[in-house]
MARKOL-911387 format. One record per residue (C-alpha): residue in three letters; x, y, z. Coordinates in steps of 0.05 Angstrom, whole numbers, plus 5000, padded with zeros to 4 digits. Layout:
// residues N
AlaXYZ;...
//
This chain:
// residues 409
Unk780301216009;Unk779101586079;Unk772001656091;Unk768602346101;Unk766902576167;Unk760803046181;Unk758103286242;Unk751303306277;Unk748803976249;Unk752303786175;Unk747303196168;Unk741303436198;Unk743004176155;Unk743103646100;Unk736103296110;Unk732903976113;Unk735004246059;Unk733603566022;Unk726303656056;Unk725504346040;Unk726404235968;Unk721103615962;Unk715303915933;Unk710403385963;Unk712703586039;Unk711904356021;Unk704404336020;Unk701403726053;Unk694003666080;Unk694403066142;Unk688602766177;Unk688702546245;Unk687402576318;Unk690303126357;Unk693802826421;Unk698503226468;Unk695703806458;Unk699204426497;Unk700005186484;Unk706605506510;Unk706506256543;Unk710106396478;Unk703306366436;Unk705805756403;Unk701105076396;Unk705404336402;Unk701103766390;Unk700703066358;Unk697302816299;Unk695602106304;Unk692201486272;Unk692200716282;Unk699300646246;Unk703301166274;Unk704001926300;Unk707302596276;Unk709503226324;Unk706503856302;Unk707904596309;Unk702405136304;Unk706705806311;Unk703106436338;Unk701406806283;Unk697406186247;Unk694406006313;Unk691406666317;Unk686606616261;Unk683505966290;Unk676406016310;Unk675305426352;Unk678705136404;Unk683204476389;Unk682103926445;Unk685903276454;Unk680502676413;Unk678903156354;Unk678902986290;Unk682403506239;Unk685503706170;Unk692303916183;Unk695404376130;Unk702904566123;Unk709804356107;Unk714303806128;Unk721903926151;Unk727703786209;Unk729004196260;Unk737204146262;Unk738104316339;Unk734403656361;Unk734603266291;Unk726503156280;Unk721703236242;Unk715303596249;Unk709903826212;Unk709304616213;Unk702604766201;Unk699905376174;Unk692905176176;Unk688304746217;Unk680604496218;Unk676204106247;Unk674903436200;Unk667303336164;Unk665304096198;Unk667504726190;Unk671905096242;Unk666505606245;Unk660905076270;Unk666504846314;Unk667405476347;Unk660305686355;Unk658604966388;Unk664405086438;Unk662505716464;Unk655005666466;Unk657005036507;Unk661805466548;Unk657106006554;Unk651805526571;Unk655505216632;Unk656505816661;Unk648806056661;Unk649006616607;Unk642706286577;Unk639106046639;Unk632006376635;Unk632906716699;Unk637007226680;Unk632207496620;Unk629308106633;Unk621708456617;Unk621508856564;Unk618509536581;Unk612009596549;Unk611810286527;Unk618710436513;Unk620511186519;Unk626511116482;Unk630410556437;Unk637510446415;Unk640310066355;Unk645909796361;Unk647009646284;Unk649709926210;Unk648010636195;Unk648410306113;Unk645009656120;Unk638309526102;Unk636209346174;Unk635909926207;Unk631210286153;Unk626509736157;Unk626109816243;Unk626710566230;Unk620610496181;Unk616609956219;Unk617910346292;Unk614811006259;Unk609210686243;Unk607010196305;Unk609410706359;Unk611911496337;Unk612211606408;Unk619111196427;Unk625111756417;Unk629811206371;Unk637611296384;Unk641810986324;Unk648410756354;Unk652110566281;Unk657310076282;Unk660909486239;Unk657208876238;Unk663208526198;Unk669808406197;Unk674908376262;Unk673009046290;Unk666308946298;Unk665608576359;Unk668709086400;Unk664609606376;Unk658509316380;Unk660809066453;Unk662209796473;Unk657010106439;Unk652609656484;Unk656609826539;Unk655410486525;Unk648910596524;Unk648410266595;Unk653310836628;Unk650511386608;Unk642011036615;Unk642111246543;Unk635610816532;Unk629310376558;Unk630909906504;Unk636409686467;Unk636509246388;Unk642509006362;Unk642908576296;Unk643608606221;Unk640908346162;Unk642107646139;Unk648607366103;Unk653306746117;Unk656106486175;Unk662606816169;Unk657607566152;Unk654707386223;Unk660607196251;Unk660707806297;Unk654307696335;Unk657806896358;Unk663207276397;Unk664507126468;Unk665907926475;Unk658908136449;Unk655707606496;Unk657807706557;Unk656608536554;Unk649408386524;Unk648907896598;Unk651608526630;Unk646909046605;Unk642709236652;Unk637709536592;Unk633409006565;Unk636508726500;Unk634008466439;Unk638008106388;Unk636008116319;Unk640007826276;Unk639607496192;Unk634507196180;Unk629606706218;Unk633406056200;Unk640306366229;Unk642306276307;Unk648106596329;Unk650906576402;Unk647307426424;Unk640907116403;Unk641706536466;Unk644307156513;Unk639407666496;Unk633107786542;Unk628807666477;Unk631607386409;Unk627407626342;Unk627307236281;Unk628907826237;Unk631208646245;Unk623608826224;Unk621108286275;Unk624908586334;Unk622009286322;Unk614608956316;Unk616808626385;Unk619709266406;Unk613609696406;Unk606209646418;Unk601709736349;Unk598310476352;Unk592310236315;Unk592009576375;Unk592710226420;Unk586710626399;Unk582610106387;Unk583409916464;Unk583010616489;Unk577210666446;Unk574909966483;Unk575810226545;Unk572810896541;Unk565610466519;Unk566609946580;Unk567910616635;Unk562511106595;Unk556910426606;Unk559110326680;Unk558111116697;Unk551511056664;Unk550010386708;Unk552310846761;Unk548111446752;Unk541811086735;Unk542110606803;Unk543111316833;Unk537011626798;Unk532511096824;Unk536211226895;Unk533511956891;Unk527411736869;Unk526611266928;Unk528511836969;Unk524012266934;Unk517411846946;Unk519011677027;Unk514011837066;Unk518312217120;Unk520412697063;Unk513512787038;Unk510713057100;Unk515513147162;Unk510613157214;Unk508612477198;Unk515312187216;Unk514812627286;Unk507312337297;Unk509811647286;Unk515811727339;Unk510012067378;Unk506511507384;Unk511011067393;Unk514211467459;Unk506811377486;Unk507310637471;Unk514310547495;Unk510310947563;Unk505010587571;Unk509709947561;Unk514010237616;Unk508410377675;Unk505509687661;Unk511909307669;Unk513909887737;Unk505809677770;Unk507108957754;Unk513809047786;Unk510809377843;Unk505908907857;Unk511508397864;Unk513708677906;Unk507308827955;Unk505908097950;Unk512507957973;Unk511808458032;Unk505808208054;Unk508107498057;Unk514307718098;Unk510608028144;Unk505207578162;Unk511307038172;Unk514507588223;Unk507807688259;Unk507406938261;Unk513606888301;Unk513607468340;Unk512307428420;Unk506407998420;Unk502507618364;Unk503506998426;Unk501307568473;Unk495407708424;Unk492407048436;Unk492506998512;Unk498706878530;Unk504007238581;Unk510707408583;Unk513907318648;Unk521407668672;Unk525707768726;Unk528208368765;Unk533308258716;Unk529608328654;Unk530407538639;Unk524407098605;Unk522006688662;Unk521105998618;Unk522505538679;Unk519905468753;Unk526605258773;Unk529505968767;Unk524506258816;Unk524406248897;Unk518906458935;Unk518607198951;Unk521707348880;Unk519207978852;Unk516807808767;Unk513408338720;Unk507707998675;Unk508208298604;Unk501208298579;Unk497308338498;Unk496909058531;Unk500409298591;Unk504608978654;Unk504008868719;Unk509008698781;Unk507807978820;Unk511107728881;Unk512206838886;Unk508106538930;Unk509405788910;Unk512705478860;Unk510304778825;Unk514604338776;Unk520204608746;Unk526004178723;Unk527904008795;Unk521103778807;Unk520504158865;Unk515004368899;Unk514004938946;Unk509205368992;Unk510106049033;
//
């Protein structure tokens, strides 16, 4: 007997069907370690689940890869869910999975750890970026559930510490797939059109998956854009989500972030009322230390009688006189002592004080002192300057000189 011949397609056509109708490969759950992990421009995930004994090729096709909420990396440990069949063009066979998570944590924890690391790297948390929240806040959006319970307890709690602030309710879902996106633009919002001095965003508390919202990377980065100072209140103390890292000021609770919001009224009067005693003491300092001014202007002398102030500068103009001509005689004196002593030492050395004492001053036709023999001849004509009066001499002789002469008419 001939033996059948099938093709190719026939036998792997054959295996899948005989796979597709094994009950056990229709719904398995496989642990392992992702390896070769890639995602196509198609939207589809190919990877590799692997342990010590062996490996499997997986499929993760667009439409189940779009409800993940983490990001699967090469290393991780996961639960793989889905069924097990051939793929007749190329003759394997892959797991098709339908759902995957991480292994020992949920894909939620997961999720939030990756971003908030993401988020982290890139500086969306660094403390440098917070800004001051104003500290009398004109006006105040909430960014929050017109139903839930939050926003009459900040409602309540903001009427009471501080009626002043003008409060803008911006209502939006704070659940389900939508909400992101509107509490991202309502954010967004509120910083185009300057809508507010402050800006909450929250909700009350629930699970992770209630709170879900407030851990995406949408709502994070636009409450790091907002140039209005944002706080994020959100659950309840115990509950961190990913806004309350990005925020300029995280609350533990809705009712705690309009307490932070807002100055307390009562806190207010009491330090007005603080501050009125404190500047109503110091004008009273003031007007008493002014009072005894006055009165120390009051009692002067020179205000009690005016002429005694002009007697006093009276008398002190005749000091300040008297002072004067004693130092201008002194002075003078001086200076009389001084002339005297100058001219006593002139008289000393003048010729007619010689004259005075005898002595004669003899001259030439020419006018010249005569003060050696030497310079005369006989027959020279010399005037004799007397103490008083001249007279005219002729030489008759001439004895010594510095020639040593000696000579007679």
């Amino acid at each position: 007997m001939e033996a059948k011949i099938y093709s190719v397609s026939e036998v792997n056509g054959y295996i899948k069907a005989q796979m597709d109708r094994d009950g056990l490969l229709a719904g398995l759950c496989i642990r392992g370690e992702i390896s070769n992990y890639k995602v196509y421009p198609s939207g589809h995930h190919y990877f590799s689940l692997k342990d010590s004994g062996g490996a499997i090729r997986c499929v993760l096709f667009r439409g189940a890869a779009s409800a993940l909420r983490f990001r699967p990396e090469n290393g991780m440990q996961v639960l793989a869910t889905g069924r097990v069949t051939v793929f007749p063009r190329d003759g394997a066979y892959q797991l098709y999975c339908e759902r995957l998570t991480p292994e020992g944590v949920g894909d939620l924890y997961v999720a939030f750890e990756q971003l908030k690391g993401k988020l982290q790297a890139e500086g969306l948390f660094d403390p440098a970026h917070k800004k001051p929240l104003p500290q009398f806040p004109g006006r105040i959006a909430i960014v929050t559930s017109a139903a839930g319970a939050a926003i009459h307890d900040m409602l309540r709690i903001l009427g009471k510490r501080y009626p002043l602030s003008k409060v803008i309710l911006l209502p939006v879902r704070v659940q389900g797939a939508e909400a992101p996106a509107e509490i991202a633009g309502a954010i967004r919002y509120v910083n185009r059109h300057r809508l507010a001095d402050l800006i909450i965003t929250g909700r009350g508390g629930g699970s992770m998956e209630d709170l879900w919202a407030f851990n995406d990377e949408r709502v994070a980065r636009m409450i790091y854009l907002s140039e209005i100072p944002v706080i994020s209140a959100v659950g309840h103390e115990p509950d961190v989500t990913i806004s309350d890292f990005v925020a300029d000021l995280r609350a533990a609770t809705p009712s705690n972030a309009a307490e932070l919001a807002v100055p307390d009224q009562g806190e207010l009067r009491e330090r007005l009322l603080s501050l009125q005693t404190r500047l109503a003491q110091a004008e009273t300092k003031r007007l008493k230390l002014w009072r005894q001014e006055v009165e120390k202007l009051r009692t002067a002398r020179v205000l009690q009688s005016p002429t005694n102030y002009l007697e006093d500068r009276r008398l002190l103009v005749d000091y300040q006189q008297n002072k004067l001509l004693a130092a201008v005689r002194q002075a003078l004196l001086r200076k009389k002592q001084g002339y005297v002593r100058l001219r006593t030492a002139l008289e000393s050395m003048s010729p007619m004080g010689v004259l005075a004492r005898g002595y004669a001053m003899t001259r030439d036709g020419a006018g010249r002192v005569i003060t050696d023999s030497a310079a005369l001849h006989i027959g020279d004509t010399v005037t004799i300057t007397l103490r008083q009066g001249e007279a005219d001499a002729a030489i008759t002789a001439i004895r010594g000189g510095s020639h040593g002469r000696e000579e007679d008419l």
